[in-house]
N, C-alpha and C positions, 0 to 999 in steps of 0.2 A: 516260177522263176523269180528270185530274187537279186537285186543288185546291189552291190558293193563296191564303196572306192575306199582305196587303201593307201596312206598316205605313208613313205617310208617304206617300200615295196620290196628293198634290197637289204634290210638287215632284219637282225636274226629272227624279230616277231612279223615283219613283214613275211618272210620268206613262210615262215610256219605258218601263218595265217591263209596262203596261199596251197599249202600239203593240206591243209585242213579242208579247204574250200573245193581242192580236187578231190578229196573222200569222201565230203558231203552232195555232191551235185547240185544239181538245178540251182545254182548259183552263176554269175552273169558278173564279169569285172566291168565298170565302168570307167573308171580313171585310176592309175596308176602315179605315184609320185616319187622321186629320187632325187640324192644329191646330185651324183655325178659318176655312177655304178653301169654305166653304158655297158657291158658287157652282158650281167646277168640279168640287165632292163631290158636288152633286146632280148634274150630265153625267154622272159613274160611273158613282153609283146607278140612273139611268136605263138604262145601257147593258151594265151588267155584272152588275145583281140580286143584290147580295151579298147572303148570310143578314143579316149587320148590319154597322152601321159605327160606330167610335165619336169624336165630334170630343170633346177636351182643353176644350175652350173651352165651358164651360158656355150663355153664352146663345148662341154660336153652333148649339151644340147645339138647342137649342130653338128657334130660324129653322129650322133643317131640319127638323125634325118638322112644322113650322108648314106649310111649303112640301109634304112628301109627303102631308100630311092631303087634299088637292087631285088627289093621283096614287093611287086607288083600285086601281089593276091592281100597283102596289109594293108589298112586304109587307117590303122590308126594315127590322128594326130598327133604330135610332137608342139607344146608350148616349153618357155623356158622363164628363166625367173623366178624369185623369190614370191613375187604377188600374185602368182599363177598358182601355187599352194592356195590360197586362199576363194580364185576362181573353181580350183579341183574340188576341194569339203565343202561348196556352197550348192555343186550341182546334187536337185534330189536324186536321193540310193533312199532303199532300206536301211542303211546301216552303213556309218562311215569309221573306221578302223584309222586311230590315228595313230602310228608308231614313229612319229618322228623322235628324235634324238635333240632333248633339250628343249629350251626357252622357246628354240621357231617354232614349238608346236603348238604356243597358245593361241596366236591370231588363226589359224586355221580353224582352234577349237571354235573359238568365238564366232569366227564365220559358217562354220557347218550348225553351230546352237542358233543363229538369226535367219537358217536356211530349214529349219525346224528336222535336220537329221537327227534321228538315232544315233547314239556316237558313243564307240568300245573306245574306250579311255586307254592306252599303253603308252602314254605323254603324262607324267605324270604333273609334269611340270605345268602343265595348264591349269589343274589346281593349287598348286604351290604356290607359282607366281600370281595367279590368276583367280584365284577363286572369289572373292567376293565378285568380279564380271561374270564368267563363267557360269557358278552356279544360278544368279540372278537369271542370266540370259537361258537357260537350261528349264528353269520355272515359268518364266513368261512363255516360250514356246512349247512348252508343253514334248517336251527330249526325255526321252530315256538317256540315263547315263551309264553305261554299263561298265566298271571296272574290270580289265586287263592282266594286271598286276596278279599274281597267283594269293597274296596274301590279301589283298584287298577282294579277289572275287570270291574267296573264299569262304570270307566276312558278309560279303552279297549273298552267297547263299544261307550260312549261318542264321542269320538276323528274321529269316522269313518265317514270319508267324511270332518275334521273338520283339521287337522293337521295342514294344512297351515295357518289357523287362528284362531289359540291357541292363546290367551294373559293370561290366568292363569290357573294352575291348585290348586282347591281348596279339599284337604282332609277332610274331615268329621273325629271327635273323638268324642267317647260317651261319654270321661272326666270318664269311672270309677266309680267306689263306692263313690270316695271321691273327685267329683268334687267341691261338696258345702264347703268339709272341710276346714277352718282354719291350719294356720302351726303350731299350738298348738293339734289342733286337727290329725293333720297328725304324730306328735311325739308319740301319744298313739296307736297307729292302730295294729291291732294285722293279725296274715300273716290268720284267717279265716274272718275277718272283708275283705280285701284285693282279698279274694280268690272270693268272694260273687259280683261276676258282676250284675248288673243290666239288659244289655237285653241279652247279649250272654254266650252261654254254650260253654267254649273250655280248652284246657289243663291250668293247673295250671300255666305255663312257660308266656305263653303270657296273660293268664288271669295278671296277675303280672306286667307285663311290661304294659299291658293296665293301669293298677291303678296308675302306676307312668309317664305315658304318654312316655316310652320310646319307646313302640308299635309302637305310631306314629311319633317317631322319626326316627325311622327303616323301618316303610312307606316313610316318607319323601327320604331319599335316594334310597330305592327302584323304585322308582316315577322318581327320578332323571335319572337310567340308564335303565329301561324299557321305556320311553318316550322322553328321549332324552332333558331333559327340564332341563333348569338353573332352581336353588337352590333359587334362587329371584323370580324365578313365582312359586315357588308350597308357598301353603296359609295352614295352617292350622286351622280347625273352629272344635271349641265344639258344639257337635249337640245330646243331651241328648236323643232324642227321637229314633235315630237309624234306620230311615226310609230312608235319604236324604243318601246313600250311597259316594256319593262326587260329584264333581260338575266338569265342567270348564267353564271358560269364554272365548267368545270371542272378537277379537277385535273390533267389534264395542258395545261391551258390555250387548251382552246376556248372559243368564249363562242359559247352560242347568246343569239337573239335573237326576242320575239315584235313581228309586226307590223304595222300595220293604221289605218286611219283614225280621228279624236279622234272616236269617235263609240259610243257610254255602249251601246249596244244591242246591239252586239257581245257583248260580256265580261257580259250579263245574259243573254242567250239562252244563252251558254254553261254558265251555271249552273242555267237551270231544263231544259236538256235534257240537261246531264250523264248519265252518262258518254258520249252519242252527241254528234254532230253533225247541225246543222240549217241547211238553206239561209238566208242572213243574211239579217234584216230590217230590216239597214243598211246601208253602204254601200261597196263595194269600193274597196280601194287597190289604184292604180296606180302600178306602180313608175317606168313611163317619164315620169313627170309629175312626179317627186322632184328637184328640184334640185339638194341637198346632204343630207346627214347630219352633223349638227354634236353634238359633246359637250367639255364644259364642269369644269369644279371651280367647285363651291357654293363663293361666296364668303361664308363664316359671320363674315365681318367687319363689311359692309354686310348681311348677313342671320342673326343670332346668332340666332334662334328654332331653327334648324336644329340648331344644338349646342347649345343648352337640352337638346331631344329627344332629341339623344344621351346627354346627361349623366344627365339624369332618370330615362331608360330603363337605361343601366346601373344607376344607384343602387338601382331595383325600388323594391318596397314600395308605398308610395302618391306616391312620387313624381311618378310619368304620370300619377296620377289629375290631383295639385295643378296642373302644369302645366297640361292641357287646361282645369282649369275657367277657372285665372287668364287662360288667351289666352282660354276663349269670351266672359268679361267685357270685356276688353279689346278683342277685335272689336267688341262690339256697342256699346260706348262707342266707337270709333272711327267703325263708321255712323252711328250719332246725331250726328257731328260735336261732341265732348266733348273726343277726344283726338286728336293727330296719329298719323301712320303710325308715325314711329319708336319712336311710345311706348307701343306697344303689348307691345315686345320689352322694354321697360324694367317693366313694368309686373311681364312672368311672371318676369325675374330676380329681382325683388323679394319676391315672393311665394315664390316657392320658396327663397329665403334664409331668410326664414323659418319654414319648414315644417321638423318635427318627424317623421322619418321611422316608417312604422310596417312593421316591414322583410317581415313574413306577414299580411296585411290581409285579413280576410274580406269580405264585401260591407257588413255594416254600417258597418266602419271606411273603407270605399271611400267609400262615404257620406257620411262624416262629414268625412272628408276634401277630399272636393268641396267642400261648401258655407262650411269652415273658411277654404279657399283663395278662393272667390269674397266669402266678407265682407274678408277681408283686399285682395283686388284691388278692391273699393270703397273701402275704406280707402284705398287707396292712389292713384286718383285723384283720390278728394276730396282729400287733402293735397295734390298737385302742382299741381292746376288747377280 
């Protein structure tokens, strides 16, 4: 029997993470984490009896308590708070599965890396913002890091047996709703136009960010300090079809390739049954049913978030932090319908013009840096609009 806690329990790689773990058995939830998703937190707690769970959202917090006081045979604990996250990823599991959504997710990272967990990476933003602590804290305790991300595990498997002759790594991007569009046509796009992916079903947050290609901008750096790879060999290609998960070359100029249907349970079973393999508890690709295999060049003219990313990420320091916080602002000001699609890309050049590099950034200055960059990206839509 194995155990797991699973941070982010109510959205969409949580939840699959959870169909995964009920078709693999002899797995054991230990702690459960949410914002404020009391509804389908209580269906877990019913079904999967974690030791505790802790929702973020104080009076959500306290609905649920309200609601198990009624469920007498349930003994799981209910914590609340933000720093109860960090109490949840520290307690030992086998394997801690982090899917938060954004920036919260790195202090978790960093507390489950000094609690010497195993840790499936679906945050990506813990190495974005985070990586020079991260991967440091990841080495010292001697952690598996397991990549989440389909194009990034993809690469995890890739690499095996290959590392020493890597000459590129190539990312796969499915380009979005609006790969075909015009920048005339990208100034009218409305945030359900935007929300409407093409082949994958995931949170609104990164659904978003895939539409404006800052997704795989945030892979690109990701790529960077899980792989160890200069910023000059990772490639990025528009691959509309969504089967070619990513690629690498090697040097004498093969390119392997992984491959498989848009389907998140794949590349998560993979990581909680590491280093074996398990019958999928998702769905086969068929090759005879492939019509075409199409790739593309990122046009970073009509999508400059993608060369923010590069730029940032080369620069280091707190750079990637500033960016990710300035586009998560800027997302979330675009749902709310505040600001248009294109200006969400205007927003992070802005913001990161004026950032003040801090070139060896411990986690406080990560920090500081975040929230520096998000007052500034308010700043900066209250002036424009």
């Amino acid at each position: 029997m194995k155990e797991i806690t699973i941070l982010g329990s109510t959205g969409s790689i949580g939840t699959q993470t959870l169909e995964v773990i009920s078709e693999l058995k002899n797995w054991k939830v230990k702690a459960l984490t949410a914002y404020q998703q009391t509804e389908l937190l209580f269906k877990q707690i019913k079904k999967f009896n974690p030791e505790f769970v802790v929702v973020v959202e104080e009076e959500a917090a306290v609905e649920l308590k309200n609601r198990l006081a009624a469920e007498p045979t349930i003994k799981t604990e209910i914590l609340s708070g933000k720093q109860n996250l960090e109490t949840a990823a520290a307690e030992k599991v086998d394997i801690l599965l982090n899917a938060i959504v954004g920036f919260a997710g790195l202090e978790p990272s960093v507390a489950a890396a000094k609690a010497g967990n195993d840790i499936a990476l679906a945050n990506k933003e813990s190495l974005v913002s985070g990586g020079p602590v991260l991967t440091e804290l990841v080495k010292e305790n001697k952690v598996k890091l397991l990549p989440v991300d389909s194009e990034h595990n993809a690469i995890f498997q890739l690499l095996k047996g290959h590392q020493s002759e890597l000459e590129e790594i190539i990312l796969t991007a499915s380009g979005g709703p609006f790969f075909s569009y015009s920048r005339e046509e990208l100034s009218q796009v409305s945030v359900e136009d935007a929300l409407n992916h093409p082949n994958w079903e995931m949170g609104s947050k990164i659904t978003i960010d895939s539409a404006s290609l800052m997704n795989k901008g945030l892979e690109v750096i990701e790529a960077h300090w899980l792989f160890d790879c200069n910023y000059e060999d990772i490639k990025v290609l528009v691959h509309p079809q969504s089967i070619v998960h990513s690629m690498i070359r090697l040097i004498d100029g093969t390119i392997l390739a992984e491959m498989g249907p848009a389907d998140m349970k794949i590349p998560i079973q993979y990581c909680l049954t590491y280093p074996r393999r398990s019958e999928t508890a998702g769905n086969m690709l068929e090759l005879d049913q492939i019509a075409a295999l199409e790739f593309f060049q990122a046009d970073t003219d009509k999508f400059p978030n993608l060369k923010y990313a590069y730029t940032a990420g080369k620069a280091g320091g707190t750079f990637p932090a500033v960016l990710n916080a300035a586009n998560e602002i800027a997302v979330y000001s675009f749902l709310r319908g505040e600001i248009p699609f294109l200006a969400m890309s205007r927003v992070v050049a802005s913001v990161l013009d004026q950032h003040h590099n801090i070139t060896a950034p411990d986690l406080e200055d990560i920090l500081n840096s975040d929230q520096e960059a998000r007052r500034l990206a308010v700043e900066v839509i209250k002036e424009w609009f």
